[in-house]
C-alpha positions as CSV (number, residue, x, y, z in Angstrom):
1,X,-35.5,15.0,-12.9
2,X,-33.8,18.1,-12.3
3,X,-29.9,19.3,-12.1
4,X,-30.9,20.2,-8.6
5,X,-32.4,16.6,-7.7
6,X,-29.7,14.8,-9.5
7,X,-27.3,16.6,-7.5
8,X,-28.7,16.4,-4.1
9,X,-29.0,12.1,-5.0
10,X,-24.9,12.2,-5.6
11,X,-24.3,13.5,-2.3
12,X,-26.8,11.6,-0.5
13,X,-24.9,8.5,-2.3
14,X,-21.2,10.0,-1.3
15,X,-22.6,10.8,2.1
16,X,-23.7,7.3,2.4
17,X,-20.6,6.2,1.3
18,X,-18.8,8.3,3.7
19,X,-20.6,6.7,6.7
20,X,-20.1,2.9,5.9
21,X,-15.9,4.2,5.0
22,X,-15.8,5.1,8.7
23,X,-17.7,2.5,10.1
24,X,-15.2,0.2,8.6
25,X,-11.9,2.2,10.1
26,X,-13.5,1.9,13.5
27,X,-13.7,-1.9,13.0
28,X,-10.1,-2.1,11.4
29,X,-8.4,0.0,14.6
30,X,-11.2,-0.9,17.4
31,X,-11.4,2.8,18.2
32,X,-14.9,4.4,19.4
33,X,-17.5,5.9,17.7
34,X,-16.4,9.3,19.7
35,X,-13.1,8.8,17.7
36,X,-12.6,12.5,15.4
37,X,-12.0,11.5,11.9
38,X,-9.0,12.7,11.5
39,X,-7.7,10.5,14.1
40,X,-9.4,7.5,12.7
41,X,-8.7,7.6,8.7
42,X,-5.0,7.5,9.8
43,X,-4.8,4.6,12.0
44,X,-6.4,2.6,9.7
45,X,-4.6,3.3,7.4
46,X,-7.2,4.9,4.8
47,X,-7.1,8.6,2.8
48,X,-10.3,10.8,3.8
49,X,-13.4,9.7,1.3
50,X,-13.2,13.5,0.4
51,X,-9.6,12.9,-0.7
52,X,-10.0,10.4,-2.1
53,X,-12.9,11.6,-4.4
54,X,-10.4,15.2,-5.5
55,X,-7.8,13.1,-6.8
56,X,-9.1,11.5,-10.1
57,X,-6.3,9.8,-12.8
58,X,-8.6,9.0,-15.9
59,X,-6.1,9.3,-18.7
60,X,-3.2,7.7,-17.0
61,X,-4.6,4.9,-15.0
62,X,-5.8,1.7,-16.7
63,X,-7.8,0.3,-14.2
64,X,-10.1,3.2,-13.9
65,X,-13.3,2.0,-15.6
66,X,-13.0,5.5,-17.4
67,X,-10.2,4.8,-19.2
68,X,-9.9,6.1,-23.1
69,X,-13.2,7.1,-22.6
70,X,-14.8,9.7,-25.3
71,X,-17.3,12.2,-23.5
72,X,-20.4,12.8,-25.9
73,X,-20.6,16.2,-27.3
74,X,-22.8,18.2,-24.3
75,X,-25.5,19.9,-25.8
76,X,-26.9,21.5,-22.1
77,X,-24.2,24.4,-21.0
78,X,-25.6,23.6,-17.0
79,X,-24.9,19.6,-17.4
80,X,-21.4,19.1,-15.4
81,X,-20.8,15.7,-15.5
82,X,-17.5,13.8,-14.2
83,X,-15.2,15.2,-16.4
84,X,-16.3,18.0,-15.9
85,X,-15.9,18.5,-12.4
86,X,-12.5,16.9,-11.7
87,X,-9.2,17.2,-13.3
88,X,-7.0,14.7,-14.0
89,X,-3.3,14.4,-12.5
90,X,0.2,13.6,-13.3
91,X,2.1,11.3,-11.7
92,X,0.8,8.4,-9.3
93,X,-2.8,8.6,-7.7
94,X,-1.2,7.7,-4.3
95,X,1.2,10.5,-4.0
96,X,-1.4,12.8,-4.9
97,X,-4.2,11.8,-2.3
98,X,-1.3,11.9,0.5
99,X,-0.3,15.4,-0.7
100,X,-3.9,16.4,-0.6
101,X,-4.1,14.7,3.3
102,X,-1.4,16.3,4.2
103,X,-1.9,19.7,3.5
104,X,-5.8,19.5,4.6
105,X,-5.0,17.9,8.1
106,X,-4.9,19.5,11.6
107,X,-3.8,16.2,13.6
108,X,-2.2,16.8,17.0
109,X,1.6,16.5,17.2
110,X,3.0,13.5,16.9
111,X,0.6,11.5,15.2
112,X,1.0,8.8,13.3
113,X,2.3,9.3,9.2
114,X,-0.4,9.6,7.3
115,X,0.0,7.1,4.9
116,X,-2.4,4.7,2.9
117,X,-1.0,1.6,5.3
118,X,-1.7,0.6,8.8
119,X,0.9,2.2,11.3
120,X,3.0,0.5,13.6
121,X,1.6,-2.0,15.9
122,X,-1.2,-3.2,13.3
123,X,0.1,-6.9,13.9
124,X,-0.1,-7.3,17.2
125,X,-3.5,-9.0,18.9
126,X,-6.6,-7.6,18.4
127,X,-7.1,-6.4,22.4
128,X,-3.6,-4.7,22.5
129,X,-3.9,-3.4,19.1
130,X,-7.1,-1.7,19.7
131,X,-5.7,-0.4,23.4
132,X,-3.1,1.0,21.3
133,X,-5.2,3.1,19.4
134,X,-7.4,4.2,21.9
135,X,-4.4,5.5,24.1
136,X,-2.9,7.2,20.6
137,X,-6.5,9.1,20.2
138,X,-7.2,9.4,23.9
139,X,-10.9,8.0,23.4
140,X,-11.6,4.9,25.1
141,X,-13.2,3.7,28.5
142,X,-11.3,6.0,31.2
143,X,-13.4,7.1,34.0
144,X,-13.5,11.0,32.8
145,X,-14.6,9.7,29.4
146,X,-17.4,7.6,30.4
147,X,-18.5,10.1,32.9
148,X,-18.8,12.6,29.8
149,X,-20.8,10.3,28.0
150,X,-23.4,9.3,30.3
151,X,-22.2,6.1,31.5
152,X,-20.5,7.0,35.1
153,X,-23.6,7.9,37.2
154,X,-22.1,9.9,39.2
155,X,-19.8,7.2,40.7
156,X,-15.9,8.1,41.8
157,X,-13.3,9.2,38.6
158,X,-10.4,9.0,40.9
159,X,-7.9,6.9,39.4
160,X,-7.3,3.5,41.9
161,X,-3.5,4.5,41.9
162,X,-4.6,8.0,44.0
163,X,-5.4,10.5,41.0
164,X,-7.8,13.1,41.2
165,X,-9.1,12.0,37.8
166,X,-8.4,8.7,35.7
167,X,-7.9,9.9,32.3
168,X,-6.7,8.6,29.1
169,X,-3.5,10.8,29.2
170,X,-3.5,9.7,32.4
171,X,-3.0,5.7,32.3
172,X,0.4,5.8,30.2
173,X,2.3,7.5,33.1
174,X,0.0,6.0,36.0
175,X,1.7,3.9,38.6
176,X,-0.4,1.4,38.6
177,X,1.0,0.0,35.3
178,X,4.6,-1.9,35.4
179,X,6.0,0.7,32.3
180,X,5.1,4.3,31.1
181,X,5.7,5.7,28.1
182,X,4.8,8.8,25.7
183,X,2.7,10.1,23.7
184,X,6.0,9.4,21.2
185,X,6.0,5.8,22.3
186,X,2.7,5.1,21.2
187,X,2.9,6.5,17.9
188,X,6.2,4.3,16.9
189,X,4.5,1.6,18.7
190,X,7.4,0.7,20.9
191,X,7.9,-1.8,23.5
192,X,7.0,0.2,26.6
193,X,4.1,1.9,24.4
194,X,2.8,-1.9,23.5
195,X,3.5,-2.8,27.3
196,X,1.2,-0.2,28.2
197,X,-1.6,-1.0,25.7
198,X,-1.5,-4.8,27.0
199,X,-1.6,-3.7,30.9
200,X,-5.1,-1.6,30.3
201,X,-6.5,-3.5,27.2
202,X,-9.6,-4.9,29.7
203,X,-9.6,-1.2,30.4
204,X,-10.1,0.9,27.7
């Protein structure tokens, strides 16, 4: 087997990886497959795989399976194995990975923190809880959004309460709905934001 072969089957593997990481955010926050990933690692609370895999803490870290581990001397100059290719780090792993997030995100303002734990609102039911997500991203079932993916056929995207479009930035300030709130509201999961959420959670 070549280096070529052997390194085309790591990042088939990591890719693979990478799919089933995201699968499993969109079932932790309910959000749709449309969803950006950069929206969708944060609500559930989860660093990028690619994060995750820079920051490595061999020496340090106990539980890494790599622990005190001796390389073998490398007798091929092109052979790059693990240690090779990432270096390890001082201070906690956790810090590093949300230094790392940080500085390679391009999230809209506000957002929630990115952390490695759910945001606010990640106790509430199900329904309202994955509402509340798809009104923070702005990807759910709105009329414009369904018409964009194929599912409207051709029917009306006024809003009921008179708009010329329904849209997701559209529901938190619609009439229709007892409260409104903002784009700040749903991020900090307050009580107008989660009144909201519960009002179009058959919706969205």
């Amino acid at each position: 087997m070549t280096m070529m072969t052997i390194t085309l089957t790591c990042q088939f593997s990591a890719g693979q990886v990478d799919v089933a990481l995201n699968e499993t955010c969109r079932i932790i926050t309910g959000c749709l497959k449309p969803t950006p990933l950069q929206m969708l690692h944060p609500l559930a609370g989860i660093a990028p795989p690619d994060v995750r895999r820079s920051v490595a803490k061999l020496e340090t870290d106990q539980r890494h399976p790599m622990h005190n581990y001796t390389p073998v001397p490398q007798r091929l100059k092109r052979r790059r194995g693990f240690n090779k290719t990432v270096a390890p780090i001082d201070g906690e792993a956790s810090r590093a990975r949300r230094d790392l997030w940080r500085s390679r995100s391009l999230l809209p303002s506000p957002f929630v923190p990115l952390l490695e734990s759910l945001p606010p609102g990640h106790d509430l039911p199900r329904r309202v809880w994955q509402s509340l997500n798809r009104l923070r991203t702005q990807v759910g079932r709105s009329k414009d959004n369904r018409s964009r993916w194929g599912f409207a056929g051709g029917a009306d995207l006024g809003c009921e309460c008179g708009a010329a479009v329904q849209m997701m930035s559209h529901l938190i300030a619609c009439p229709l709905c007892p409260e409104t709130c903002s784009r700040e509201d749903l991020m900090s999961a307050s009580g107008r934001a989660l009144a909201v959420a519960a009002y179009w959670a058959d919706i969205v």
